[in-house]
C-alpha positions in Angstrom: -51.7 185.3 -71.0 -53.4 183.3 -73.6 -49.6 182.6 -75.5 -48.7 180.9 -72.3 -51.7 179.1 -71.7 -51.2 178.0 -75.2 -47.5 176.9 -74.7 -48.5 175.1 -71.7 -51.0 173.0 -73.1 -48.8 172.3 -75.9 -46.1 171.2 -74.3 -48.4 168.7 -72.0 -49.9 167.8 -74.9 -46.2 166.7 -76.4 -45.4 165.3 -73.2 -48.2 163.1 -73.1 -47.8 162.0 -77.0 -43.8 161.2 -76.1 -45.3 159.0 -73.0 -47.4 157.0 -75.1 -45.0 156.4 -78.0 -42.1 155.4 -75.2 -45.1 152.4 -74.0 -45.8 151.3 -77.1 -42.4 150.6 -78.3 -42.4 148.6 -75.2 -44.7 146.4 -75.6 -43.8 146.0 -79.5 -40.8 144.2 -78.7 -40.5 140.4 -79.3 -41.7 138.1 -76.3 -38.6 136.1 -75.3 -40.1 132.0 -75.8 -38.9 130.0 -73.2 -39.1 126.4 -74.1 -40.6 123.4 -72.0 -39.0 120.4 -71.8 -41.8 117.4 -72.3 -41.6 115.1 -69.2 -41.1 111.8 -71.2 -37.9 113.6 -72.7 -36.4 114.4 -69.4 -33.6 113.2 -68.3 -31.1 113.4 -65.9 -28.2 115.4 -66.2 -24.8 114.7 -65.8 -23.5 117.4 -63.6 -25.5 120.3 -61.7 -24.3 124.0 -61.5 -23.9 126.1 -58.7 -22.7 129.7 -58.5 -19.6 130.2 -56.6 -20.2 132.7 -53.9 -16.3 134.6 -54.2 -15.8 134.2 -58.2 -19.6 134.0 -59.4 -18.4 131.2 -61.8 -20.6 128.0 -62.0 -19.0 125.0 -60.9 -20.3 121.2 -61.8 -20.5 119.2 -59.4 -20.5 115.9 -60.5 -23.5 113.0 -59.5 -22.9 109.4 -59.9 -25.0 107.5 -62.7 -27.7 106.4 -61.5 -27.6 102.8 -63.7 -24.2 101.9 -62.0 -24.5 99.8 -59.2 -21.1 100.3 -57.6 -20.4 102.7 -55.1 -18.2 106.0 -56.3 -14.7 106.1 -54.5 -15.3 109.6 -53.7 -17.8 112.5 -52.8 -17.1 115.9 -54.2 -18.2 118.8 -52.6 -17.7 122.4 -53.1 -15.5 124.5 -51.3 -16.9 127.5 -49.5 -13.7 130.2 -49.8 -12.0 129.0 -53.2 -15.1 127.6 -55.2 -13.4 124.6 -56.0 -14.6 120.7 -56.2 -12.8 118.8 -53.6 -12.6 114.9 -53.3 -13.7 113.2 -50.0 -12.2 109.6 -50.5 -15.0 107.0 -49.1 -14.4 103.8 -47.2 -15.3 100.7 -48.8 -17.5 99.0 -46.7 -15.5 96.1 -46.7 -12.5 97.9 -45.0 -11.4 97.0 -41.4 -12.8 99.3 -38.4 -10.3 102.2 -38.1 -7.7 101.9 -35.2 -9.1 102.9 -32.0 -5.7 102.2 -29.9 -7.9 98.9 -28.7 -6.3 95.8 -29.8 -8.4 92.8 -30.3 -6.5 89.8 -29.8 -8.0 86.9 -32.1 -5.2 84.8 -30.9 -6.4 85.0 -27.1 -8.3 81.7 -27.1 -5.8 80.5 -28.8 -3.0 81.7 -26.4 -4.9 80.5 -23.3 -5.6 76.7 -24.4 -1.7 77.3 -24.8 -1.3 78.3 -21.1 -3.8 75.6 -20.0 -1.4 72.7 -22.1 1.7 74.7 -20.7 0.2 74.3 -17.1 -1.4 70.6 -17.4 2.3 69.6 -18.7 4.3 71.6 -16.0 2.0 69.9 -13.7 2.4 66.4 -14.9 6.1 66.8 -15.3 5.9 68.1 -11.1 4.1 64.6 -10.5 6.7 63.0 -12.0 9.7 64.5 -10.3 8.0 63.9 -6.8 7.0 60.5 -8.2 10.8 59.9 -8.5 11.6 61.3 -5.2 9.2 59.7 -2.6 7.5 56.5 -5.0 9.7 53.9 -3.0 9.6 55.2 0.0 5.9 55.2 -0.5 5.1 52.2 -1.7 7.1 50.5 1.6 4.9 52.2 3.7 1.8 51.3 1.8 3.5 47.6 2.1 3.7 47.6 5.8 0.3 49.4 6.3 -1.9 46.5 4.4 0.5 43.6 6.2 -0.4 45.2 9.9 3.3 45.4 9.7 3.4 48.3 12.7 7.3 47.6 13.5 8.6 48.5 9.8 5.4 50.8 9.7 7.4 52.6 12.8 10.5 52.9 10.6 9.1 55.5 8.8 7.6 57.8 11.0 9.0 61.0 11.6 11.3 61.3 14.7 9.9 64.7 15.4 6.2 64.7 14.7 5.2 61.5 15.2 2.1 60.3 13.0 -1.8 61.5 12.6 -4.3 59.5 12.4 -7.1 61.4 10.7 -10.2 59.0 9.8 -11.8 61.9 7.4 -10.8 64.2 4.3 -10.7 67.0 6.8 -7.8 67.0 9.4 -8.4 68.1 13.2 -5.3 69.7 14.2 -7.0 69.1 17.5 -8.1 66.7 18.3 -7.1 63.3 15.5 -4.7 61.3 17.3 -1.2 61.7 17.1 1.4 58.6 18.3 4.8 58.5 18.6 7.3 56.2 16.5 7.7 53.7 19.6 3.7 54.3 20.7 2.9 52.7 16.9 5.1 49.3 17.5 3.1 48.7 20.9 -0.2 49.4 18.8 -0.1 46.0 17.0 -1.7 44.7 19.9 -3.0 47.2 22.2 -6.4 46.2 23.4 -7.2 49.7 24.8 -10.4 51.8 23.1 -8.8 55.3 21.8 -11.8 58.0 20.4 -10.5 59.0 16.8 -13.1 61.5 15.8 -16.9 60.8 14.9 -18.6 59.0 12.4 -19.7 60.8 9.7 -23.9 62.1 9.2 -24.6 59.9 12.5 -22.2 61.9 14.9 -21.5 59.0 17.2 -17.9 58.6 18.4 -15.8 56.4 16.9 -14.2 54.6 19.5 -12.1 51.3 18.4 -8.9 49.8 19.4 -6.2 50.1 17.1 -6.5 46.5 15.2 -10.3 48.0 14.3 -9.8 51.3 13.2 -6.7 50.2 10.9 -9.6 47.7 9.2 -12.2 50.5 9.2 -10.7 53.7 8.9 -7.1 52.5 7.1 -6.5 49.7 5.0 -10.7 49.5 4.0 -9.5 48.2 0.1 -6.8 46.9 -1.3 -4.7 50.3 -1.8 -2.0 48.4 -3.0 -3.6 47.8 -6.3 -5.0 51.5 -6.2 -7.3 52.6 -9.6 -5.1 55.4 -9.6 -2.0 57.2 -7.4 -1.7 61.2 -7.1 1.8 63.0 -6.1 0.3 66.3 -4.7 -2.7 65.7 -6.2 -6.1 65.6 -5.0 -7.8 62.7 -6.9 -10.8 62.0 -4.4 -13.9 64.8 -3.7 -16.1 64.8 -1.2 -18.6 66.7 0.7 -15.2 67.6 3.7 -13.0 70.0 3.4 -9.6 68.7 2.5 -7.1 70.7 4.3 -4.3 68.0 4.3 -2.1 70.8 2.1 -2.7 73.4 4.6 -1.8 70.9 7.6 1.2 69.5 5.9 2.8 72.4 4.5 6.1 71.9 2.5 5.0 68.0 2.3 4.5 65.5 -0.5 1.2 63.8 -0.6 0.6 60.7 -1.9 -2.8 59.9 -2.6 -4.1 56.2 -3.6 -7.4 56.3 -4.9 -10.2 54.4 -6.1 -13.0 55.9 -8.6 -15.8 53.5 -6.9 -16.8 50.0 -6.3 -20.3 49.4 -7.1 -22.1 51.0 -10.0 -25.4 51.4 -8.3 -23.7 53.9 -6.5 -22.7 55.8 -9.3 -19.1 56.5 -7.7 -20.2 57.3 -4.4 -18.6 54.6 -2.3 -15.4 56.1 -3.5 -12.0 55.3 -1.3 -9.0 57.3 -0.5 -5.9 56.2 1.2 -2.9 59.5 1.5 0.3 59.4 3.5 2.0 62.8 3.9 5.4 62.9 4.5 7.7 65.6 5.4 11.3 66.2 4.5 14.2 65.6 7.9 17.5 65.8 6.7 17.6 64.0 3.3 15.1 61.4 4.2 11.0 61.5 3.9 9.0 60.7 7.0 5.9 59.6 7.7 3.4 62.1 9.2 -0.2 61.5 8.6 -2.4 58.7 7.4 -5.9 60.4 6.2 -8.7 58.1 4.9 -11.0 59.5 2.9 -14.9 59.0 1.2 -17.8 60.4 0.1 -19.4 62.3 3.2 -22.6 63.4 3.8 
């Protein structure tokens, strides 16, 4: 018994020694010195390194220098499955906005002051062909209107229709007086009182013989010598509708016109004189007189 209590102590005894010896090689080894950059040395470096997850390889990825002042071309990242640095291009900021299937037109201004010339000269070269077709005819009825000439006057008047007298922008259908070619020629004279409509802002009726109302509601200034003439074209505006295109469909309207008289008025005492005529055959008649002024 006392052999193997012996031999037991011993061997702890040899175990223990073995222990020790085995921890203090350890700790005889050399400390590993791990140095530390000084913060005025530091500077930046060029590329970092990162581990690739599939290959466990580092991989630089490069950053720009910070003293440039120009934009890089490209971004590089890393790819997740192969490891590798990839490219991204970068837009310049001066490039155009990318296609976005809407089209801006920078010609569309440009374009519609075209259409606007296009139209004013398709317009003006309208007036002139209906200047050419119905000026004469025109002009001789303008003649024998301002001379109270009521027999050539009657000449012209359509065969059909007969005339309207319409003292206003706006024509009554209704009730503006309409006379026959032969009723006109006994007009030159005809003492009688006819109601023609009512006087505009007051109301009252305007109830004249036919000598009066041609002064008043006719021939008021020298058309003749008109500021200006219109060929389907509205020259005078007013406060009344002007329905004369809607009345006289498939007409020519000739309109004289005079921009004002007195310039206290400030172009409110304008004038209007237009004789529609209508088509029979191949000759233009006569089929409404409308005067026309600044209405209240």
């Amino acid at each position: 018994m006392k052999r193997k209590l012996i031999t037991m102590l011993f061997l702890s005894a040899l175990l223990i020694i073995s222990t020790a010896c085995s921890a203090l090689q350890l700790n005889t080894e050399e400390p590993k010195v791990i140095e530390k950059q000084e913060p005025e040395s530091i500077t930046a470096p060029d590329t970092d390194e990162v581990a690739d997850e599939n290959t466990g390889e580092a991989n630089d990825i490069e950053e720009p220098d910070p003293t440039e002042t120009t934009d890089p071309d490209t971004d590089k990242i890393t790819d997740e499955d192969t490891g590798k640095v990839k490219d991204i291009e970068k837009q310049d900021s001066n490039t155009t906005a990318p296609d976005t299937g809407k089209k801006v037109d920078n010609n569309k201004g440009t374009q519609n002051s075209d259409l606007i010339d296009k139209a004013d000269a398709l317009q003006a070269d309208t007036q002139e062909y209906i200047k050419s077709i119905i000026e004469e005819r025109s002009k001789g009825v303008l003649a024998a209107i301002k001379n109270y000439d009521l027999e050539k006057l009657a000449n012209a008047i359509h065969p059909d229709k007969g005339v309207r007298f319409s003292p206003y922008g706006y024509v009554d259908v209704k009730n503006d007086l309409v006379f026959t070619a032969e009723e006109v020629k006994r007009l030159v004279d005809d003492p009688e009182q006819y109601h023609w409509g009512y006087y505009d802002g007051i109301g009252d009726p305007i109830t004249l013989n036919f000598s009066d109302y041609h002064k008043k509601f006719i021939y008021d200034v020298d058309f003749v010598n008109a500021e200006e003439v219109g060929y389907n074209k509205t020259l005078g505006f007013g406060n009344s509708l002007n329905n004369s295109f809607e009345v006289y469909k498939n007409s020519i309207i000739v309109e004289y016109y005079f921009s004002g008289f007195d310039p206290q008025y400030e172009g409110m005492d304008w004038r209007s004189l237009r004789l529609a005529f209508e088509k029979k055959g191949d000759i233009w008649y006569l089929v409404g007189i409308i005067h026309d002024q600044w209405t209240i």
